[in-house]
Residue, then its C-alpha position, 0 to 999 in steps of 0.5 A: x321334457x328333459x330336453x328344458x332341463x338345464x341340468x342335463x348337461x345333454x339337454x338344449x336348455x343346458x346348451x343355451x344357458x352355458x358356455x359360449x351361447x349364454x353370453x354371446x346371444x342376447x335374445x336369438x341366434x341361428x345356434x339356437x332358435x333362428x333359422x330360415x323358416x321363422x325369419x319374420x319372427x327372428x326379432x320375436x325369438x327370445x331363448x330365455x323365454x323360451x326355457x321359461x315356458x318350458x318350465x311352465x309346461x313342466x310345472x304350472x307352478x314354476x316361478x317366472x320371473x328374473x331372481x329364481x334360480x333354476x335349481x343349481x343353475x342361476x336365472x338366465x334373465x338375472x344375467x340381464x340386470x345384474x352384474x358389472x356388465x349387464x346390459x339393462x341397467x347399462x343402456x337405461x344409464x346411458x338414456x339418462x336414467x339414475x341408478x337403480x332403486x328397490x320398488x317392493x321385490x323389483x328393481x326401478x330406474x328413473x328418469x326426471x325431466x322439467x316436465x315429468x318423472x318416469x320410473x321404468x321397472x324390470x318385470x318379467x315380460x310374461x307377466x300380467x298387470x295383476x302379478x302379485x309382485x307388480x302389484x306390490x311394486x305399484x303400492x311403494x309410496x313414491x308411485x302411489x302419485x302416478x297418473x299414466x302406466x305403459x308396459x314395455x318388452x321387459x319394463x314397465x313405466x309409471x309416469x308422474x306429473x309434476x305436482x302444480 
């Protein structure tokens, strides 16, 4: 499995994770997963999740999330909301959210209009609706009011309807 050790500098997460791949391919390119063969799956393909699973084959007890660093190596998925450039928070500015609020270890964006408040929260999509992390970021007093929940690829919504 040296091959999901971006450490090596040899190995194909080394080669996914650097210089010119990591920045220029969002989820999937034919560089790295695309080819002809799972073409109806190219929308599917992320490499970032891919290296995640394999971290869990490695170990079952790897941390997936977004903040972890990978050794040496900084999280691949922290690239995605951090930073100037970062594409998450960038498009959810443009949709209207505000800026970015701490909800337990997570990272939040809301967005109000006349009728309700939506808080979107950056998660891992691996994640399950009982990680402890999740949890704890559903607990923060300003969601304890939510009546709606949906999941979305790498977010994940709490609805608030206005108090009458």
């Amino acid at each position: 499995m040296d091959l999901a050790n971006p450490n090596i500098l040899s190995s194909i997460a080394s080669k996914w994770i650097n210089q010119p791949h990591g920045n220029a391919c969002d989820t999937s390119c034919n560089l790295c997963l695309r080819d002809y063969q799972n073409l109806a799956y190219h929308g599917l393909l992320d490499w970032r999740l891919a290296l995640d699973m394999a971290q869990l084959v490695l170990s079952a007890s790897s941390a997936i999330d977004l903040n972890s660093p990978w050794g040496s190596i900084p999280n691949p998925g922290s690239e995605l909301y951090q930073g100037i450039n970062a594409p998450i928070p960038a498009t959810l500015q443009r949709l209207g959210c505000g800026l970015p609020t701490q909800f337990g270890t997570l990272t939040g964006y809301t967005h109000q209009n006349q009728n309700r408040q939506t808080i979107l929260i950056l998660c891992h999509a691996l994640w399950q609706d009982n990680h402890p992390e999740w949890i704890a970021s559903e607990a923060m007093p300003s969601l304890r009011d939510a009546t709606r929940t949906a999941s979305f690829a790498n977010a994940k919504a709490q609805t608030t309807l206005p108090q009458l």
